[in-house]
Steps between C-alpha positions, in 0.01 A plus 500: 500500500679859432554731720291804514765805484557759755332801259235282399402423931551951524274515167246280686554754853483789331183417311356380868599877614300627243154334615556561824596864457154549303352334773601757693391782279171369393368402866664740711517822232803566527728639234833353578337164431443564129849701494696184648252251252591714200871498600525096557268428206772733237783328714295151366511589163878587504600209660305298284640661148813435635461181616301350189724716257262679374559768235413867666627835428771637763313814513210357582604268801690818613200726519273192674856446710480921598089515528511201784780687698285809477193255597684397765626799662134660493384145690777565727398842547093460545606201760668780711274729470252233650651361786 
């Protein structure tokens, strides 16, 4: 039986972060919940172009790379602001 590999287990984590951080956003209302889902679902997409070698423009995984560190600043932000 192969072995599943070490970014293919963080693929699977990170898309588990993802429900539960839209979990938290659509049952509590709380904006750093979609921030942190948008943020781990565009870190599942990059991981998974790189790790099935798929063909994507640098640009673009740059831009998605840059929009979920701005996602997840504002998350980071809106958390302190609430506790």
């Amino acid at each position: 039986m192969p072995m599943i590999s070490i970014q293919l287990i963080s693929i699977i984590l990170e898309a588990v972060i993802v429900v539960a951080a839209l979990a938290i956003g659509l049952k509590k209302g709380r904006l750093y919940g979609y921030g942190l889902s948008l943020t781990f679902g565009i870190y599942v997409y990059y991981d998974l172009v790189r790790y099935m070698e798929w063909s994507s423009s640098s640009s673009l995984l740059s831009y998605l790379f840059l929009t979920a560190t701005v996602s997840a600043l504002l998350s980071i932000w809106s958390l302190y602001h609430h506790s």
